[in-house]
N, C-alpha and C positions, 0 to 999 in steps of 0.2 A: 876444213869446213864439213861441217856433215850433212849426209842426205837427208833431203827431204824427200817424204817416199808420200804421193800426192794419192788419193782417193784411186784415181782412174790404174794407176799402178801396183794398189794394194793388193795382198792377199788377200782371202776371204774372212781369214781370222781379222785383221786388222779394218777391213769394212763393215764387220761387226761392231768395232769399237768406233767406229767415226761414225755410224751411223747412230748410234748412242749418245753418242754428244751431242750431235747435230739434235736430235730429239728432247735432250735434257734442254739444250740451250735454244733452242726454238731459229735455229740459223743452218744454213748450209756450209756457213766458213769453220773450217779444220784451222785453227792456227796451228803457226810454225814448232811450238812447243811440242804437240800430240806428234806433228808430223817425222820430227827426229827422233821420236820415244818410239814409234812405230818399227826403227830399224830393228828393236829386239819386241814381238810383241807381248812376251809375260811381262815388260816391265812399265808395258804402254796401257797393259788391261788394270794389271796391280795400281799404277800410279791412278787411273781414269776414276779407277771405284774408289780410290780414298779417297780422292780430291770433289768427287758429287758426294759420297756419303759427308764431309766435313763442310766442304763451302756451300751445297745443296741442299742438303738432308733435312729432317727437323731439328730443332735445338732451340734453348732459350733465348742463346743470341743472333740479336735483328739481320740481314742480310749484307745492308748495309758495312754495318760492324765488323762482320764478320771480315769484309773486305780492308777495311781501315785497318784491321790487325795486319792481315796479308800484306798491305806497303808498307806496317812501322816492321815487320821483320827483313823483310824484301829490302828495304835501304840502309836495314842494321848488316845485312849480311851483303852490301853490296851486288844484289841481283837486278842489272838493267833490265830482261828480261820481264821481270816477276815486275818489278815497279809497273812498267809500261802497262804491260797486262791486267794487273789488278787493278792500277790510278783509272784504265778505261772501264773495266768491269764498275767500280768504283762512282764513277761519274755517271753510265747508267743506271744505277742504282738511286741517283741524287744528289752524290757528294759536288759540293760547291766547289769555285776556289778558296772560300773563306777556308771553309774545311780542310783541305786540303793544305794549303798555310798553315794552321792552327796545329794538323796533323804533324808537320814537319818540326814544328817549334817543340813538340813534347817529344819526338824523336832523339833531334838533337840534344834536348835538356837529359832526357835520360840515358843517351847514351856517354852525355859525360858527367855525370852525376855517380854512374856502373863505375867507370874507369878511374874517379877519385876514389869511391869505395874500394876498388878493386888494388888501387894502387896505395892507399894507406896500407890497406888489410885490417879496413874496419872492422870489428867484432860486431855481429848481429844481437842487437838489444832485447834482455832476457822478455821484457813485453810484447816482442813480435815473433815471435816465435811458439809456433802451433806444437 
C-alpha cells in the first residue's frame, strides 16, 4: 500500500502543491491520487501542472467533454481510480446518467470495433487517410 502523505505532514514544497489545487479546485480536499504522487514531489508538481494546464486550461473543448474523454480512456485502460474520479468530476460538471450510459455504450462499441480492426489487420482506406 502506499503512503498517503496528508497536508499536515507535508513538506513545504509539497504544500505548495496542495495548496494550488486546493485553489484551482475551489475545495480543501487533497484527494488520495495527489497524496501518493507527493511521496516523490517533482513527479507530483510535473503531473499537478499538466493535468490543470490540459483539464483546466483554455481550450476549444467544453469542460464537460473534456471529462467524458477522461472516463472513455480511464475504462479503456482499466483505471478504477481514474473512472471514479473523473465519473464524480464528470457529474459536477452535469453529466447525467443518460450520459453516462450512452458514454459507456460507445466505449464498449469501440473498443471492439479497434480489436476486429485490429485483429483482421484491416488495411486503412486510402480515403481516410491524411
Amino acid at each position: 500500500m502506499t503512503n498517503l502523505i496528508e497536508y499536515e505532514n507535508s513538506s513545504d514544497e509539497v504544500r505548495v502543491i496542495y495548496d494550488d489545487i486546493r485553489a484551482t479546485r475551489s475545495s480543501d480536499y487533497i484527494n488520495n491520487f495527489w497524496k501518493a504522487l507527493a511521496n516523490h514531489p517533482p513527479t507530483l508538481r510535473r503531473t499537478w501542472e499538466t493535468l490543470k494546464e490540459v483539464m483546466a486550461g483554455a481550450g476549444e473543448i467544453d469542460p464537460l467533454v473534456r471529462e467524458l474523454i477522461y472516463i472513455a480512456v480511464s475504462v479503456t485502460n482499466g483505471c478504477e481510480y481514474c473512472i471514479a474520479s473523473h465519473t464524480a468530476a464528470a457529474r459536477a460538471k452535469g453529466m447525467s446518467d443518460d450520459v453516462f450510459a450512452e458514454l459507456m455504450v460507445i466505449v464498449a462499441t469501440a473498443n471492439m470495433t479497434n480489436r476486429l480492426a485490429n485483429g483482421y489487420q484491416i488495411p486503412v482506406d486510402d480515403k481516410f487517410k491524411t
